[in-house]
N, C-alpha and C positions, 0 to 999 in steps of 0.2 A: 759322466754320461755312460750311459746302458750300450754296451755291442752283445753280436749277436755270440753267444756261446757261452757268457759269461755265470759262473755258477752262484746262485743267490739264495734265503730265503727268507720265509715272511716272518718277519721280526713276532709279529703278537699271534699268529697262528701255525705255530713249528712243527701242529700233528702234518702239516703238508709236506714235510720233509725235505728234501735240497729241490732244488730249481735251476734249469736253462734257460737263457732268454733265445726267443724262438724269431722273435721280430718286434722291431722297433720302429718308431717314426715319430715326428716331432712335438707327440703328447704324451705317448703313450708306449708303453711296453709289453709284451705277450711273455709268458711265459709258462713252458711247462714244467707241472711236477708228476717227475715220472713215476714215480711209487704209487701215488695216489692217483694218477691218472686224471689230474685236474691241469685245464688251462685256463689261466686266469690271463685279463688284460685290466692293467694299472697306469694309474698316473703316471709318467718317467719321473716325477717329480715326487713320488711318493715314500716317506720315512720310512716306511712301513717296510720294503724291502732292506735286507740286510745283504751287503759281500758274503761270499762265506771263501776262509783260505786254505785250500788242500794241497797246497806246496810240500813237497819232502819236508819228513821230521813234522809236520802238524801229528797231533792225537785225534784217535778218530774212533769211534763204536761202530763196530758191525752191527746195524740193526735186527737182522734177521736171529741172528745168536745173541746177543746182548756182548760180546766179546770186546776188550779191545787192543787196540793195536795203534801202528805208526803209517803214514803214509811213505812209501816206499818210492815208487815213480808213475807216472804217468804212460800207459801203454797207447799204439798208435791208433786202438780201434774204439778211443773214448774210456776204457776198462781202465782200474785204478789197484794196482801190485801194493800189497802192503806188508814192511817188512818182515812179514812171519812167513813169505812166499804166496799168501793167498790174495786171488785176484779178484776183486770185484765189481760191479758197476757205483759209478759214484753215488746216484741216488739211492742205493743202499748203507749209506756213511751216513754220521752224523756228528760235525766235529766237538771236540767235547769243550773248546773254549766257549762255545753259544750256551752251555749250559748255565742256570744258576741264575738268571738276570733278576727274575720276581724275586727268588730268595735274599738277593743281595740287599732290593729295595724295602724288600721290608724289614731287615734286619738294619738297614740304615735310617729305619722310619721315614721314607718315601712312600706316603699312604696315598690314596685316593680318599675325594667324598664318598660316603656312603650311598648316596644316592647315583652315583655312575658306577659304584659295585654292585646296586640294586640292576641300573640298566641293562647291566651286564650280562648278570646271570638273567633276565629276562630274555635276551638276546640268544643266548645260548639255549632254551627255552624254545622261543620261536622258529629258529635255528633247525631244532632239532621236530616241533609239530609240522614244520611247512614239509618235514621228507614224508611224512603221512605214510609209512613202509612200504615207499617205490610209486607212489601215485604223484608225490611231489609237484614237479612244473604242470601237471594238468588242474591243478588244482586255484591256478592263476587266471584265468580265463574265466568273461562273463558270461557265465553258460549256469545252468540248472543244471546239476550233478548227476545223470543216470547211469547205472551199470553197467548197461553191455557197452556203453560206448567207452567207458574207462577201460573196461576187459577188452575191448578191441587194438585199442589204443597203446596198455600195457605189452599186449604181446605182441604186436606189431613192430617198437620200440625197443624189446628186447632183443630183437633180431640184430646182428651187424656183419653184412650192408643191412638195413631194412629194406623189401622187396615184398610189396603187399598189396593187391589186390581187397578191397574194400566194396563188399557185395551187398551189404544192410538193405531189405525193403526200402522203397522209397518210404520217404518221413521218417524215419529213422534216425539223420541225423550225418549221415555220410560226411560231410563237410568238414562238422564238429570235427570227426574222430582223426579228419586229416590234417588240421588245424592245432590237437593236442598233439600227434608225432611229431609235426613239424616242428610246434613250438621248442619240443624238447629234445631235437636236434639242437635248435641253433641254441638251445640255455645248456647244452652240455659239450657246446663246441664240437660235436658229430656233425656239422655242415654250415658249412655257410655261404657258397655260393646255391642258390633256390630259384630252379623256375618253377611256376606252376602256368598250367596250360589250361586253359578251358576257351568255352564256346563265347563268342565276343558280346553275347547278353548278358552271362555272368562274371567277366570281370572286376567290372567294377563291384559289384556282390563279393567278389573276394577281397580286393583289397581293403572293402568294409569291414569284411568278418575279421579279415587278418590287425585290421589296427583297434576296430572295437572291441575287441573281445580277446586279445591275446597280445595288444602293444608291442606289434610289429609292422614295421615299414615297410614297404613294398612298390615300388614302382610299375606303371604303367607302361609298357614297352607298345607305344601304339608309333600311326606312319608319325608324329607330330616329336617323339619322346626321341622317336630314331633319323630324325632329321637334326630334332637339337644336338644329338650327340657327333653324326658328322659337321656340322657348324664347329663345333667347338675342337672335336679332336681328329679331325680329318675324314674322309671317306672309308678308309680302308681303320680306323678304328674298330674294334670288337666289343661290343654294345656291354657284353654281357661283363667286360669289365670297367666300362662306366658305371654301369649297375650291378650290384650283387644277388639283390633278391628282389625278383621278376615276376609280374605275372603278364603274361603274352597270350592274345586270342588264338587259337587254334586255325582259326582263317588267315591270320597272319600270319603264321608259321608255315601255312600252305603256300601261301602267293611270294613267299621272300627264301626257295630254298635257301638260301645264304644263310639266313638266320641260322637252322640246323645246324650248317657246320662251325659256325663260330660257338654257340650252344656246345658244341664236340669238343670244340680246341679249348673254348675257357676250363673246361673241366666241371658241368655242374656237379655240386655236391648231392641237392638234391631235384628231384622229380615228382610233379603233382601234374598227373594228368586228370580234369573232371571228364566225366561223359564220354568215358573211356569206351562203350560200346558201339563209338560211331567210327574207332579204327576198326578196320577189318580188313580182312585179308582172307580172300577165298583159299579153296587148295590148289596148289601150283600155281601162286599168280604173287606178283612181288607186292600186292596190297593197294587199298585206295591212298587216296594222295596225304590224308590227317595220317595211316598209318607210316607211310612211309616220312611224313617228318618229324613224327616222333622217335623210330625205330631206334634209328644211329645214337640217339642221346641216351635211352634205357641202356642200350648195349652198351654204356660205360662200364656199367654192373657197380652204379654207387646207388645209393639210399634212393627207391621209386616209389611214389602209391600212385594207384590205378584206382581210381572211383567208376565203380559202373550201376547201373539202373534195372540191366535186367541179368532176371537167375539164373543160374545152372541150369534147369529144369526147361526154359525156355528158350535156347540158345547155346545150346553144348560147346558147337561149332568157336563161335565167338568166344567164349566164356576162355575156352581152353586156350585159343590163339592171345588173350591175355594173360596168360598164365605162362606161356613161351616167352613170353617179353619181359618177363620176370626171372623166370626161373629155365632159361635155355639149355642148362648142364640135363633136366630133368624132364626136360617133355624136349626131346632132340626132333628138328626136324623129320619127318614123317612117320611121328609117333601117331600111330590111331587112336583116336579121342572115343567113338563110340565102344571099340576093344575093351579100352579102360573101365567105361562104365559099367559095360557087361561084366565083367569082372567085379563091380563095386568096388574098385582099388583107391585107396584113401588117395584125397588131395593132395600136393604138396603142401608144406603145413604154412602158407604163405595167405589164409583168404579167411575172412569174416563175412559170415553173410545172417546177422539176422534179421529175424523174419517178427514181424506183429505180435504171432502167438506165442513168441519166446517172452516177451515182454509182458507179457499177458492181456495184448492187446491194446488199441486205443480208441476212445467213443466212437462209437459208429457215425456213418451219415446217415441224418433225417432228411432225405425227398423234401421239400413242400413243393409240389406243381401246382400252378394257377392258369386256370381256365381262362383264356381268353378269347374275345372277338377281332382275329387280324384283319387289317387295309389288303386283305387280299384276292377274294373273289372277282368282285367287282371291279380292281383295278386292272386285273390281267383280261379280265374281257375287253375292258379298254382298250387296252396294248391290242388284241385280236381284231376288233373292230377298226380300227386307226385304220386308213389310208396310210398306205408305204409303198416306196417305189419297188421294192420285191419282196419274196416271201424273206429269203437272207437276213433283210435288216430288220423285219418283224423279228424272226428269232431271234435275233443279236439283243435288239431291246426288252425282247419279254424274257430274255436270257437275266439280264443285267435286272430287271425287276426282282423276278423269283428268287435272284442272290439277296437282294434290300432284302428282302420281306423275309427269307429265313436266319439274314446274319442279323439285322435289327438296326440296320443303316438308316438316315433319314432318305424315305425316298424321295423327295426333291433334290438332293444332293446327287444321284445315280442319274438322275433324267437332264436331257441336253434341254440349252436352251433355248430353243425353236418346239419341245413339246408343254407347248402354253395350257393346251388341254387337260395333255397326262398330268401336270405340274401341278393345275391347280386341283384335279380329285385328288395328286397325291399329298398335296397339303393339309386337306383337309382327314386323310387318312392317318395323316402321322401327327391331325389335332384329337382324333377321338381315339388314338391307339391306347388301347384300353392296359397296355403295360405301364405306360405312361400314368393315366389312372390309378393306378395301381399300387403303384412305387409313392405319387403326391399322398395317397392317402396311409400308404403303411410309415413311412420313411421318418411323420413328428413322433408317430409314436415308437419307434427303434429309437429315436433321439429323448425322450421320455423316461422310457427307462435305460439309459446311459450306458445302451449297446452299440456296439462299434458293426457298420456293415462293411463287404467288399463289394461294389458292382462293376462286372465285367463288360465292357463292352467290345464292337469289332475295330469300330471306327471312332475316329478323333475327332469328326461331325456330330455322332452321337454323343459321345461326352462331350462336348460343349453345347449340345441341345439338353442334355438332362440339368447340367450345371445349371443353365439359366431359367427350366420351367422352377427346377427347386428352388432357386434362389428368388425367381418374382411368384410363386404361386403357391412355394411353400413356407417364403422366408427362412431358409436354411442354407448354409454354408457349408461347403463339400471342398474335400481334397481332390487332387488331380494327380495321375499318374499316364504319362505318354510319353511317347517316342520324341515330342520336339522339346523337355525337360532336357537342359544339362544331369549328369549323373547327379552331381554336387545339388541341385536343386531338388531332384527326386529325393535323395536321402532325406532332405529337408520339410519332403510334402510328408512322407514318410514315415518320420519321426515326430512334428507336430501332431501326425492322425494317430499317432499312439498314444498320448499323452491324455488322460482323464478331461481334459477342458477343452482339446482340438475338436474337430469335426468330426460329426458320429457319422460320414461317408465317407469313402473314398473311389474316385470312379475312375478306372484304369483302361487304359489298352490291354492288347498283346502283349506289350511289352513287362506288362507287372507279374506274365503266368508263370515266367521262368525264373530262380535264383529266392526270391522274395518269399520272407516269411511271414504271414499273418495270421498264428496260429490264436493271437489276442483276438481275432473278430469275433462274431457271434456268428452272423452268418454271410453266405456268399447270395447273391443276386447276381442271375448269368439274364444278364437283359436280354442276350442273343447267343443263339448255338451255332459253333463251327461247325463245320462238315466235315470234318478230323477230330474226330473223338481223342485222341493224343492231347490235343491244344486243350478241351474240355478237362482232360484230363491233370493236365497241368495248371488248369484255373483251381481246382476242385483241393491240387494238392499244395496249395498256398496255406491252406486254414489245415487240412489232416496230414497234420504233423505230430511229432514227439512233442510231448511238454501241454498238451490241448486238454483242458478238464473237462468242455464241452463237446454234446454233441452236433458235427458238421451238418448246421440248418442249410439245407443249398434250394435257393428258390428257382424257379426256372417255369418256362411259360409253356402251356397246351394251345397251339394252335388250333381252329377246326378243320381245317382240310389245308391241300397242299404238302410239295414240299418241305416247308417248315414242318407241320405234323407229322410228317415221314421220317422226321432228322429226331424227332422226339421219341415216338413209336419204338425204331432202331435203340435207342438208345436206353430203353427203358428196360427192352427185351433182352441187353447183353449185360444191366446190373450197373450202367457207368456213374447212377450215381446214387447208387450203394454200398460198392463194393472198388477197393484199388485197383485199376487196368494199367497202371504205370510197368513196363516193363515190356508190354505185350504190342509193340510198335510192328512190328512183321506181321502178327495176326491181322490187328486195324487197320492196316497199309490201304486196303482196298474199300475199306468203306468209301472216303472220299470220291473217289472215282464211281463209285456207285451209283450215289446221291448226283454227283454233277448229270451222270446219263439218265438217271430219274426226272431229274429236273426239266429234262426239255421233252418227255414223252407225252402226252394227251393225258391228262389228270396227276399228274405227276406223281405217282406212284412206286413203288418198290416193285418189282414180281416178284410171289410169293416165293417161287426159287431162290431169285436173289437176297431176300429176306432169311432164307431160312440158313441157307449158307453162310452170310456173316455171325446169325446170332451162335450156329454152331462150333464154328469155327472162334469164333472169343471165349464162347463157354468151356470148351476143351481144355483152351490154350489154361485160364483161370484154375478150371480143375487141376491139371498136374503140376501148377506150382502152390495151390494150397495142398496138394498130397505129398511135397517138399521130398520127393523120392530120390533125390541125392544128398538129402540133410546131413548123413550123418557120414557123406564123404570129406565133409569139412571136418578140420583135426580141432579137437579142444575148444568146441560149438559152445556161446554162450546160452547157458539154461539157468532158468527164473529162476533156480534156488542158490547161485550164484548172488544175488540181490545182499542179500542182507552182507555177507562176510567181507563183500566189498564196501560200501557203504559204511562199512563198520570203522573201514581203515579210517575214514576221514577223519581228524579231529574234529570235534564239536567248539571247540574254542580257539578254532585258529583266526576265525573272522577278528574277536575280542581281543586277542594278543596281538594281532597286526596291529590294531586301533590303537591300542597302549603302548607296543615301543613305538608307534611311527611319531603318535603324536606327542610321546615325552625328547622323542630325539631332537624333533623339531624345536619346542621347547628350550632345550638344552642348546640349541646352536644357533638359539634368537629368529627360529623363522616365527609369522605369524600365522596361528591358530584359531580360525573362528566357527564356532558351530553353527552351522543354519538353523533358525528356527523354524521350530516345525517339521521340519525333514531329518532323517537320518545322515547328512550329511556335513562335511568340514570342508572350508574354503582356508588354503593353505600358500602363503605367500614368501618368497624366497628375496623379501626385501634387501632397501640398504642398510638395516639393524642387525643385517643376521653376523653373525660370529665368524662363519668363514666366507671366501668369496666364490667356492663353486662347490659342487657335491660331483661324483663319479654320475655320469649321463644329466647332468642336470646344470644349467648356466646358471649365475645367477641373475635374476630377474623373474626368474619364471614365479606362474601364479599355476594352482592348480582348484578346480571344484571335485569332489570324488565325496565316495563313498566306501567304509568296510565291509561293508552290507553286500551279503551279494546278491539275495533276494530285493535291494532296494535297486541293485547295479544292472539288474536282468530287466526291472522294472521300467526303469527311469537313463537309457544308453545315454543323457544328455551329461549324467554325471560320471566321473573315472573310475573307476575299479581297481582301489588303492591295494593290492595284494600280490602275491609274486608276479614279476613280469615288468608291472609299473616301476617307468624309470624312477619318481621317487622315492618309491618304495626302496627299489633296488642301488638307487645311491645311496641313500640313507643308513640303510642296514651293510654297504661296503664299508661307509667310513666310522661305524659304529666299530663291525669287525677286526678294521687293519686299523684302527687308532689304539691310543694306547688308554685313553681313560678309564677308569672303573677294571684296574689289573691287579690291584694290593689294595685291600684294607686292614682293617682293624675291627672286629665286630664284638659284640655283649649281647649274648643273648640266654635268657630263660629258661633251661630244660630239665624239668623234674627237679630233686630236690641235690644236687650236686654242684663242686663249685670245681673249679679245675681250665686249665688251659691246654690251646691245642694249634693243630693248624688245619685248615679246609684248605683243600687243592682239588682247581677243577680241572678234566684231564677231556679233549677232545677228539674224538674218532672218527672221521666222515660227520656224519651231522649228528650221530647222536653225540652225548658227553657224559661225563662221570663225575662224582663227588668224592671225595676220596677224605675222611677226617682221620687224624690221630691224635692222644689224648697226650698231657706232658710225661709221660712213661713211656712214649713210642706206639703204644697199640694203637691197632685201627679200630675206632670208632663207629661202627656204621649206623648208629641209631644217631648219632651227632650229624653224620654226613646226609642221610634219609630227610633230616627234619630244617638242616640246613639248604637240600639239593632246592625245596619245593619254591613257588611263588608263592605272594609275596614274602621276599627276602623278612626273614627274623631278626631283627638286629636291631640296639639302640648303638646311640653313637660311640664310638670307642677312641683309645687312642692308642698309641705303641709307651710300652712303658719308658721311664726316664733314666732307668739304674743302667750303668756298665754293662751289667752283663746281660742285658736284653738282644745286643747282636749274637753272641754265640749260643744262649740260647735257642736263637728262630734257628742260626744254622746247623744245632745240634740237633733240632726236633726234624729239620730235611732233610736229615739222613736217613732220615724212617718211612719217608715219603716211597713209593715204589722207583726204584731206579731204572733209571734209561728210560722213562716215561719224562714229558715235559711240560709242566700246567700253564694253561691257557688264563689263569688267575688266580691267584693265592691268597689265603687271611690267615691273619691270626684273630683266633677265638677265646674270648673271655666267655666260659659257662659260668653263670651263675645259678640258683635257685628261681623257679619260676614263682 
């Protein structure tokens, strides 16, 4: 059994050099290697770790010199004295009894099959395409590859602590790029305790993104998650070490200061705040309540990202106050932030912010407005007309009408029931609502040609009146998105309206305009306009998003008169649906409150004043952040010709070589393999046939459906995303690695017109490897090793010769081998004549 201190290493992978066990428990063991800077956690049960003995009188190599020496004694401060006087740290040794073990086997003709030498070197292969030079773990995630978000992401991750501020225009992708840091924290063991913080509509949107698209766990820290946890481990337990990696609403984080400080005392690793621009903190004021529970946990000063919405350009104030919470050493309380600008003084090099035209843009939005005839005139004379016991409750009801009539509520649903009257004109208003019309007649043919809408509505009345005229008037079937769905149900309505054969609508609340991506529609249908261009705003950026080939058709209605018309007018005048206004929340503050005091004035009108004021005041705002006049205070800004040299890094065949070792390994250890017809995909079962009885993250029983594809995987979220990340994947390729099959052959292969024997040795360094041949004379080979390194392995079947002196020969030819180097697999090579 494993304690903690004990010095070890991996039997079949020795470029990782000596190892401490760091923690242990009753499966598994951690360990690091300090040279290499890897920490791996392993079976406790696994062969694959070896003792290593550095007791006085052991022989040992200084790695660093290739030198060797005796171990001498052990010093008190962990350092290791070796008898020449010189002091070392252990994991710079490397004892020299470990040496030699491949050579022994095959000079004892201990061969392997060719075909697990095949898999091997395929492994080492893979091994080596999945580091992609440094883009690696993002390269697991089911996401559509863009550039800046890799370059955001890359240097972001290069940082340590990481502390980064992530500013990308809305649709950009923000999320992604916090999702690829993260991941490649916790796959490089840089963190592992994880909260992430966001607004309690996006939540659940995280925990999605985080397990679909990057096969990670994550817990719900809501009142229900933290009641189970005092149930079980008392009151005074500390959540965050029930759970490790959190995600907790930002409202709950307000209403439970408690949470913050135990958040403090667990020690997170790391920090994800969404929607970072709704901390704030005036000057001279200790901040609103979201800032102040977040504060104390940044100020750990371990690994944070800050997601915000709006620019530099738009919010100096704010922008910089996130940038304190980051980097406190460097903006010290009561640094002046406008100084700075004037100055043009570079950022700290802690923020990403691109912007549309760095990308080179995304399709525009297409307007369609449709002229209609609203239930409106003539019902608000009504309301005027009506007998009321005073003027008061007139208002109040012709209040509550003009709301129907511009948000697109059924107005029977608004009117009480004693106005028998109103009720029944307004039945009859919301039978000839000519949007209604409108929608029956466009709607078969969006379903026709096998376009996907979104339609927004205010009210959960509304969608369930559109649901049911479509369904008897137009015999169509429509998805549903509201507030009384479970989360788990939503994903569900969700995922079906994605799918080529679901329903070509889907009609939403409020609830669908935040977190939610449906850049797959064609177009948006705003049955009804808020009177917060924000919320419009946020319906509009469901569809113009990163990854959209079309352009954002957004239909939306012309009243003729009225406050509706006024809400349209406004809205047409400041560009809201042609141009992005996401960011610009302080400018549009006051429309609302506009509209509302328009609404109850004598023709319900704007004043020209008032009108002109808003539209100016959003145009403005719009100008200085398309004139991006602090762009290039951002350090090391991604620019479009950046595109190609990143994208370049990807391998183009790492998809195909996942495919081929995952699914020869499988193969090989009796799971079952079955291709789906028709589809790009494999259904993979971890039956009772199989060969071993668990894999590292994987029990056995498990069944999985996936794909290698990862345009099939973006396509179709119903299937896995069998590539880095995925536990299968990722058991699969451990116990490929730490096993010992496919370590010594015997190979015969082809090359030119020579006949001669040699030996191949493969030599491992971080992920890439090496081939290293020599010929039976000692020389190095490198056209042998070149033509043996490649895929697929060259080789008919071989065997070890049968004469005497076949041992001292392998071990005369490994002296020729580069020394104090240690191969990861070794052959011997019969060349013949091709």
């Amino acid at each position: 059994m494993w304690t903690i201190g004990d010095r070890l290493t991996h039997r079949h992978n020795p470029e990782l050099g000596l190892g401490h066990v760091v923690a242990v428990d009753a499966r598994t063991v951690t360990v690091q290697f300090g040279r290499t800077g890897t920490l791996l956690r392993l079976a406790a049960s696994s062969t694959a770790l070896q003792p290593v003995d550095l007791r006085p009188g052991r022989r040992v190599r200084v790695l660093a010199s290739g030198l060797e020496s005796r171990v001498g004694a052990h010093e008190a401060d962990g350092r290791i004295r070796l008898e020449d006087g010189r002091l070392v740290a252990a994991d710079e040794l490397w004892p020299l009894a470990l040496e030699g073990a491949l050579v022994e086997r095959l000079a004892l003709g201990d061969v392997d099959p060719l075909e697990d030498f095949a898999m091997r070197l395929d492994l080492l292969h893979l091994l080596e395409r999945r580091e992609a030079k440094g883009l690696g773990s993002f390269l697991g995630g089911r996401i559509r590859l863009f550039p800046h978000q890799l370059h955001a992401a890359e240097r972001a991750s290069a940082a340590d602590p990481v502390r980064w501020l992530l500013a990308d225009e809305v649709g950009l992708g923000k999320t992604v790029e916090a999702c690829l840091v993260l991941n490649r924290l916790m796959r490089t063991g840089r963190a592992d305790r994880c909260l992430v913080v966001a607004p309690a509509t996006l939540t659940v949107q995280w925990l999605g993104e985080l397990w679909r698209k990057h096969h990670q766990v994550f817990a719900l820290l809501d009142d229900a998650r933290l009641a189970d946890v005092a149930k079980d481990h008392g009151a005074d337990f500390n959540p965050f070490d029930a759970h490790r990696q959190v995600v907790v609403s930002i409202e709950t984080l307000v209403e439970r200061p408690r949470l913050t400080q135990q958040a403090v005392a667990a020690g997170i690793d790391l920090l994800v705040v969404d929607e970072a621009h709704h901390l704030r903190r005036p000057p001279r004021q200790p901040g609103n309540a979201a800032w102040r529970a977040i504060a104390p946990i940044a100020a750990l000063g371990r690994h944070c990202l800050l997601l915000t919405a709006t620019p530099l350009e738009d919010d100096a104030h704010g922008f910089f106050r996130l940038l304190q919470l980051l980097r406190p050493e460097e903006l010290p309380e009561g640094t002046d932030f406008e100084e700075r600008l004037r100055r043009a003084e570079p950022l700290p090099p802690c923020t990403s912010s691109t912007r549309r035209d760095d990308i080179g843009g995304l399709p525009p939005r297409a307007p369609r407005p449709a002229d209609r005839i609203g239930p409106s005139e003539a019902l608000e004379h009504a309301v005027r007309s009506e007998p009321a016991p005073n003027a008061a409750v007139r208002a109040r009801k012709l209040d509550r009408v003009r709301r129907a009539l511009a948000s697109g509520a059924s107005l029977a649903a608004v009117l009480g029931p004693d106005d028998k009257a109103l009720r029944a004109q307004a039945d009859a208003a919301d039978a000839v609502d000519e949007r209604l019309a409108w929608l029956l007649a466009a709607a078969p043919r969006w379903k026709q040609a096998a376009e996907k809408t979104l339609v927004f509505v205010a009210h959960r009345e509304t969608l369930e009146m559109l649901r049911t005229a479509l369904s008897h008037r137009a015999q169509m079937a429509t998805a549903a998105f509201h507030e009384q769905l479970s989360p788990a149900r939503r994903d569900i309505e969700v995922a079906q309206f994605r799918r080529s054969e679901g329903a070509s609508l889907l009609i939403s609340t409020e609830c669908g305009g935040e977190g939610r991506n449906f850049e797959f529609c064609h177009r948006l249908v705003l049955y009804d306009l808020p009177w917060n261009p924000v919320m419009v705003e946020q319906r509009i950026g469901r569809l113009d998003r990163i990854g959209r080939s079309l352009p954002v058709e957004i239909v939306y209605f012309r009243p003729r008169g009225g406050i509706g018309a006024e809400v349209v007018r406004l809205y047409e005048a400041i560009g809201l649906f042609e141009r992005p206004l996401a960011g610009l929340e302080a400018e549009l503050a006051g429309v609302e409150a506009a509209l509302e005091t328009a609404a109850l004035q004598p023709g319900a009108i704007l004043p020209p004043a008032a009108f002109e004021a808003l539209t100016q005041e959003a145009q403005g705002a719009q100008a200085r952040i398309r004139a991006a006049a602090y762009a290039e205070l951002h350090r090391d800004r991604y620019r479009p010709e950046m595109a190609e040299s990143i994208l370049a890094r990807v391998p183009p065949d790492l998809d195909p070589l996942h495919q081929d070792v995952v699914t020869a390994a499988c193969e090989s250890l009796g799971l079952h393999v079955e291709t789906q017809r028709g589809r790009r995909a494999f259904s993979i079962e971890f039956g009772n046939e199989a060969l071993v009885d668990s894999l590292p993250f994987v029990p056995g029983g498990s069944s999985f459906l996936g794909t290698f594809d990862r345009d099939e995987a973006v396509r179709d979220e119903t299937l896995d995303f069998f590539a880095a990340g995925h536990p299968l994947v990722e058991g699969l390729l451990a116990h490929l690695e730490e096993g010992s099959p496919g370590r010594v052959a015997v190979l015969r292969v082809g090359l030119g017109r020579e006949r001669g024997l040699g030996l191949l040795a493969f030599y491992k360094d971080g992920p890439s490897f090496e081939a290293v041949a020599i010929d039976q004379d000692g020389r190095p080979r490198p056209d042998w090793a070149a033509a043996l390194r490649a895929r697929p392995l060259r080789s008919r079947r071989g065997a070890p010769a049968r004469d005497a002196d076949w041992p001292d020969l392998v071990r005369r030819l490994a002296e020729s081998l580069p020394a104090g180097r240690r191969p990861v697999a070794l052959a011997a090579v019969f060349v013949e004549p091709a």
